[in-house]
C-alpha positions in Angstrom: 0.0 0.0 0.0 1.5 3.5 -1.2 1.0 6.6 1.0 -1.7 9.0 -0.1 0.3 12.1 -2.2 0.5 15.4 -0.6 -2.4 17.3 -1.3 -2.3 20.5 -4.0 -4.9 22.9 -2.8 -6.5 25.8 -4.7 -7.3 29.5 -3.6 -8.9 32.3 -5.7 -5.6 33.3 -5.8 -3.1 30.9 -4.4 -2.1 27.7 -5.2 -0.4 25.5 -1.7 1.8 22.8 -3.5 4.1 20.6 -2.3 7.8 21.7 -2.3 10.2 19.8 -3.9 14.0 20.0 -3.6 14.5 22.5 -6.1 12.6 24.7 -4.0 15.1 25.1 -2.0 16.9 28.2 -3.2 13.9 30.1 -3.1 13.0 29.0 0.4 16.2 29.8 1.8 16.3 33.1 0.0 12.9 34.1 1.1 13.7 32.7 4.9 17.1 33.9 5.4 15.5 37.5 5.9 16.1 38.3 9.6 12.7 39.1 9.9 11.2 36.3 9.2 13.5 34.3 11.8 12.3 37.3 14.5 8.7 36.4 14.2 8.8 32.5 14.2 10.1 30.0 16.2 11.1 27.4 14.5 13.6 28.9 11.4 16.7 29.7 12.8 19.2 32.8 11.7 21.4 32.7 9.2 19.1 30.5 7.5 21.2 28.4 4.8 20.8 26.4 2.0 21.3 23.2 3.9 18.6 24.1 6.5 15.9 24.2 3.5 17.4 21.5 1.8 16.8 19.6 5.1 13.8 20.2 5.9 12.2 19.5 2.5 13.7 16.8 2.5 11.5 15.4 5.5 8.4 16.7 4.4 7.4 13.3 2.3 8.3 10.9 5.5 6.3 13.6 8.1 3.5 13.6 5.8 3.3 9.8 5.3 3.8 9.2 9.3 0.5 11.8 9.4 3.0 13.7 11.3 2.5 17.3 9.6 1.9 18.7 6.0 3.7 21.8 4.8 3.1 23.5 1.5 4.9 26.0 -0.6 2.3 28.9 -0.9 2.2 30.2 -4.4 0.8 33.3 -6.1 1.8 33.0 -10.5 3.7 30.3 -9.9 6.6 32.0 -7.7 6.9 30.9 -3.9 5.4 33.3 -1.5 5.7 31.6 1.5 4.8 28.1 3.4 1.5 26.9 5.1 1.8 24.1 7.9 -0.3 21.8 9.9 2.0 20.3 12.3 2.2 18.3 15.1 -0.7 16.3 13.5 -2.4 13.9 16.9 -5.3 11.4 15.2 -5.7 10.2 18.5 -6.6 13.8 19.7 -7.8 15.0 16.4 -5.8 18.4 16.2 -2.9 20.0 15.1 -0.9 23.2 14.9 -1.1 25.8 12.2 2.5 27.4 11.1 2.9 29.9 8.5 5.3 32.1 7.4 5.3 34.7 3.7 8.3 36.2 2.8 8.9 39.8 3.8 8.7 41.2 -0.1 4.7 39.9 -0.1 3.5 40.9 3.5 0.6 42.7 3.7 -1.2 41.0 0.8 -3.8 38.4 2.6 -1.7 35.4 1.2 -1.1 34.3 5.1 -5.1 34.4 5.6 -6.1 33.0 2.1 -3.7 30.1 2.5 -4.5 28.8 5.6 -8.2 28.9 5.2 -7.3 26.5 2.2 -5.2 24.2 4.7 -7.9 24.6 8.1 -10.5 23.1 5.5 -7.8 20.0 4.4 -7.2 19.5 8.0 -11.0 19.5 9.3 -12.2 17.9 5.9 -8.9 15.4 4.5 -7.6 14.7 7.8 -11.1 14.4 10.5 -9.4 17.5 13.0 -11.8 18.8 15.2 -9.1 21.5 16.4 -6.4 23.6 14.8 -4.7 26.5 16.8 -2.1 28.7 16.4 0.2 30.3 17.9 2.6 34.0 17.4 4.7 35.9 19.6 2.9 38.6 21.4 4.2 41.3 19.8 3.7 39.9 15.8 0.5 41.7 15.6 -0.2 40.5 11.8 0.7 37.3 12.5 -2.4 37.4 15.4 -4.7 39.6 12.9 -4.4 36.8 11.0 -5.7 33.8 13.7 -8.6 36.2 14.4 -9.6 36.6 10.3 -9.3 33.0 10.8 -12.2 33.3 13.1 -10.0 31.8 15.8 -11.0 32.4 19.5 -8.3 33.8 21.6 -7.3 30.8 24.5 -4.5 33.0 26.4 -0.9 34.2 27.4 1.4 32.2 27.7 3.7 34.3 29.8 7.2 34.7 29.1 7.1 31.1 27.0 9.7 31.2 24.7 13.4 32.5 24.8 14.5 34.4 21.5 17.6 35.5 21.7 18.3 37.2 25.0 14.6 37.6 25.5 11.8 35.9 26.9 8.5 36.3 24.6 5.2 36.0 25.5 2.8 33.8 23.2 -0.4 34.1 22.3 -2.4 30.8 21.8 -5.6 30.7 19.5 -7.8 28.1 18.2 -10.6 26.8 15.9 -12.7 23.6 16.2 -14.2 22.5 13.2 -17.8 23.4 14.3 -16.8 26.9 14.8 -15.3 27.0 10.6 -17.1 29.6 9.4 -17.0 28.9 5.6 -18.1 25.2 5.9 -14.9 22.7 5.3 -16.0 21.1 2.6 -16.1 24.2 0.2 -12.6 25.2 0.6 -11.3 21.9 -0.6 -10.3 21.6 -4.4 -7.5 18.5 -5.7 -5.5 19.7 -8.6 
């Protein structure tokens, strides 16, 4: 028995695909930006090629172990950014939603568009009952995006992560699939 593919998901304007190892140029040129390692916690800084060429490299294995599924978010075919459910539990039917768009494309809605696409993969494809996310208390667009989402603010967690020299608050948000406001099932196209 083969392992189901990694999905390709469709947005009005965005198209989440899988990445593939000649990706990884782009990934690392898009996550090397300091800024981008200050407002996640998970890429570190200097971000180099080997680091991209790494990780997509255990994306196929963490997908087919129902582990986590992360997609290169496109807009015209060029890379904009990646959209994550990770931490995938069946037995506890929820997961983490991770997302990060390069710097040059901020402001756009790609962070929002995307991950309504993945939310209604996870609570359609996958049977989740609850996705949540996470951002560092002072990543404002990164929480204006949760609450577009239609995600209910859960807490603080106070002084949770160390970055750097610093200790960072984090705010913790989340969405169970009766709460979707768009319907789970709509959202969800093959390609």
């Amino acid at each position: 028995m083969t392992a189901a593919p990694l999905p390709i998901l469709h947005t009005q304007r965005l198209l989440l695909r899988p990445l593939e190892m000649s990706d990884a140029e782009r990934i690392q040129a898009l996550a090397s930006d300091p800024t981008i390692a200050a407002t996640t916690s998970t890429l570190p800084h200097p971000y180099h090629l080997q680091h991209a060429q790494g990780w997509i490299g255990g994306l196929a294995p963490a997908f087919a172990d129902g582990k986590e599924i992360s997609l290169a978010i496109t807009c015209e075919k060029v890379i904009v950014g990646v959209m994550s459910l990770a931490g995938i539990s069946r037995k506890h039917r929820r997961a983490a939603l991770g997302y990060w768009i390069g710097v040059p494309f901020w402001g756009r809605g790609y962070a929002t568009e995307a991950a309504r696409a993945i939310i209604a993969y996870g609570f359609a494809e996958l049977e989740l009952n609850r996705i949540y996310g996470e951002c560092y208390s002072h990543n404002l667009a990164s929480e204006r995006v949760l609450q577009k989402l239609g995600m209910r603010f859960e807490g603080c967690q106070r002084e949770a992560m160390r970055k750097g020299d610093a200790f960072i608050d984090i705010l913790l948000y989340a969405l169970l699939k009766s709460d979707f406001p768009l319907g789970a099932e709509r959202l969800v196209s093959g390609g």
